[in-house]
Structures are given as structure tokens and as C-alpha cells.
C-alpha positions as CSV (number, residue, x, y, z in Angstrom):
1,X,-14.9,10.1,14.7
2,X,-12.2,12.1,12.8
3,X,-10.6,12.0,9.4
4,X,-7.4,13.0,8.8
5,X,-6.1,13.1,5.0
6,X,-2.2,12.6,3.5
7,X,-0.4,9.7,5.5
8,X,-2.8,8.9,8.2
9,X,-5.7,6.8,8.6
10,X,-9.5,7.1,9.3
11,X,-10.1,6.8,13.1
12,X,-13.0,6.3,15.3
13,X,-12.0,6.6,19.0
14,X,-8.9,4.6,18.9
15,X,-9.2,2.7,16.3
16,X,-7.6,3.0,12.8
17,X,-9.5,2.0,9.4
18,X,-7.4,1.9,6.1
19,X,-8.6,4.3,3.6
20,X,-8.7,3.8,0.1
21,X,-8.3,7.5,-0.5
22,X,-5.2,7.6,2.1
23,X,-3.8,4.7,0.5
24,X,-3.6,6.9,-2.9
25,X,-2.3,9.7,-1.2
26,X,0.6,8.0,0.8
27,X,1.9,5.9,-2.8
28,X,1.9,9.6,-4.3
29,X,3.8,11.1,-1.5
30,X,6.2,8.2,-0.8
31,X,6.4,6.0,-4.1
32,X,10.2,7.2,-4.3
33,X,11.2,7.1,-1.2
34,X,9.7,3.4,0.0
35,X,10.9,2.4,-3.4
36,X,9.7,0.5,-6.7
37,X,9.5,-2.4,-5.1
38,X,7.3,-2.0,-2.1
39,X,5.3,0.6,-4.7
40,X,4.6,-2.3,-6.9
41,X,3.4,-5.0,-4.3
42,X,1.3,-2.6,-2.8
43,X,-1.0,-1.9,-6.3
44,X,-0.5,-5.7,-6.6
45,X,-2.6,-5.4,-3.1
46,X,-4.9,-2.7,-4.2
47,X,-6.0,-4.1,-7.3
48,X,-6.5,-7.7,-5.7
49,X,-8.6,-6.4,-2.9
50,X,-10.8,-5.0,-6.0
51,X,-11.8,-8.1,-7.9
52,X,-15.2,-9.5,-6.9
53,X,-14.0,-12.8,-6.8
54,X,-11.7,-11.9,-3.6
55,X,-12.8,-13.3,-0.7
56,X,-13.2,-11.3,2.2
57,X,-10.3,-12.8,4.6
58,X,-8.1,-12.4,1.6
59,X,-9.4,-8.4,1.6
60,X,-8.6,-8.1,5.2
61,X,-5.6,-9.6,4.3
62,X,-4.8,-6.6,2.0
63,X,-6.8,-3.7,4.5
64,X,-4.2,-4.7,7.4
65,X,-1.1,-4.5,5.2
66,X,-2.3,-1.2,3.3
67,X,-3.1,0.2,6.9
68,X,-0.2,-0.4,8.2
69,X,1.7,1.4,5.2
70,X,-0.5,4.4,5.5
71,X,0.3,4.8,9.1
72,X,2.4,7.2,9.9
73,X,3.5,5.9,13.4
74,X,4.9,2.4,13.1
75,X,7.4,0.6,14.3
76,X,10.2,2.1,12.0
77,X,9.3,5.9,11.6
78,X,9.0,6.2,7.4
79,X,11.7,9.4,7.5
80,X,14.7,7.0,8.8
81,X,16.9,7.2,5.5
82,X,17.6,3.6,4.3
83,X,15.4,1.6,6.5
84,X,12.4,3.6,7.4
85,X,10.0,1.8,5.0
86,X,11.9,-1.9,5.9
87,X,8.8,-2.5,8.2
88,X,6.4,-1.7,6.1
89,X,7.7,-3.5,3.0
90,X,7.6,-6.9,5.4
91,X,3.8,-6.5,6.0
92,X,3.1,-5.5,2.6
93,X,4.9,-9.1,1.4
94,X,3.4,-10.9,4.7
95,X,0.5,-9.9,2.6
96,X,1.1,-10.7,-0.8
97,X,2.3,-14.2,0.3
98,X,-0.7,-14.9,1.8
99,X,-3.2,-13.6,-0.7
100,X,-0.8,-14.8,-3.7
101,X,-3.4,-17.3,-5.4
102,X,-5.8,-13.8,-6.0
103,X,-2.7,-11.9,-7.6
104,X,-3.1,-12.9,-11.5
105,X,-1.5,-11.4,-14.8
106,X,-4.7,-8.4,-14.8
107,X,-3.3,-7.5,-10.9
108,X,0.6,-7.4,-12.5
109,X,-0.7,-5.9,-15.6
110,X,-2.5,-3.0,-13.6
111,X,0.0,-2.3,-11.4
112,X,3.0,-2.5,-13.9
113,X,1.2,-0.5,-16.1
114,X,0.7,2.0,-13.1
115,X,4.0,1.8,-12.0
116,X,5.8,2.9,-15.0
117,X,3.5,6.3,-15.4
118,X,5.0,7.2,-12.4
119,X,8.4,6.2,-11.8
120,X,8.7,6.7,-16.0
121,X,7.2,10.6,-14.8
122,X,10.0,11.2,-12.1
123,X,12.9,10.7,-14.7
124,X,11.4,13.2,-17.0
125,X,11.4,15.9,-14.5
């Protein structure tokens, strides 16, 4: 078993396990490349997968997606300028489609409220 820290994923063998921790790290490093957009449906994810009243289908729902986001090998490299987070922003809405009853006005509030510390952060710099 090895863990492996910034955009990658826990493995064991060959197998890859999203990573709460990973997840952070990869919004930090990417949020303004992958854009506001895929930014804000990803906390809309997050926070979902962290009420107690999500079920756990809905959860794997939200692992698989955030997984795939934190992967750095996917089927369109991240570092292609313009359409290197296309891929990723498709599972993250596959996602958010499917989970969409579990995404209330706390989930939005969260994540808006997340959302502009950051993007709000990057203007002032």
C-alpha cells in the first residue's frame, strides 16, 4: 500500500481510493485552472457526501466522481490548455445529476460560501 499526496490518489496494489485529503489538495492547486464552475459542483459533492442522511450509493456516487478529479492520469491530461479539465467536469455533473435530490440550500450555501473565499482571494493578489 502507498500514499501519494498533491493530485494523486491512495492506492493499494492497483487500485485507487479517493481521498478526502487529496480532494483538498487538488481544489487548492487547480480551482483556477478547472474553473468556478467545476470548483463549485465539486464542494456541492463534498459537502453532500458529508451529511448523515446521505445514503451510501449516493456517497459512492460522489467518491467515484471526486476520484476521478483527483487523478492525475485520465482520459484528458489536466495540463491540456482549454480542455484538459472537460473530462473531469462531465463526471463531476454525471454525479451531481444523479445525487441531486441530497444537494439542498446548506450544500449551495457551503460551497458558495467556500467558493467566494477563494476565487474572491485570487483577485486580491
Amino acid at each position: 500500500m502507498s500514499t501519494k499526496t498533491g493530485t494523486s490518489l491512495k492506492t493499494t496494489g492497483k487500485e485507487h481510493h479517493y481521498s478526502s485529503s487529496d480532494f483538498w489538495i487538488k481544489l487548492k492547486h487547480a480551482a483556477f485552472a478547472a474553473g468556478k464552475e467545476l470548483v463549485e459542483k465539486s464542494l456541492w459533492l463534498y459537502y453532500a457526501s458529508r451529511k448523515p442522511n446521505t445514503p451510501a450509493w449516493a456517497k459512492a456516487a460522489v467518491y467515484s466522481a471526486l476520484a476521478y478529479f483527483i487523478l492525475p492520469t485520465d482520459t484528458i491530461p489536466d495540463f491540456i490548455p482549454g480542455s484538459g479539465y472537460t473530462d473531469d467536469l462531465a463526471a463531476i455533473l454525471a454525479a451531481v445529476a444523479t445525487i441531486s435530490s441530497y444537494i439542498d440550500d446548506d450544500v449551495k450555501t457551503r460551497a458558495s460560501e467556500r467558493l467566494s473565499h477563494w476565487f474572491k482571494s485570487a483577485k486580491t493578489d
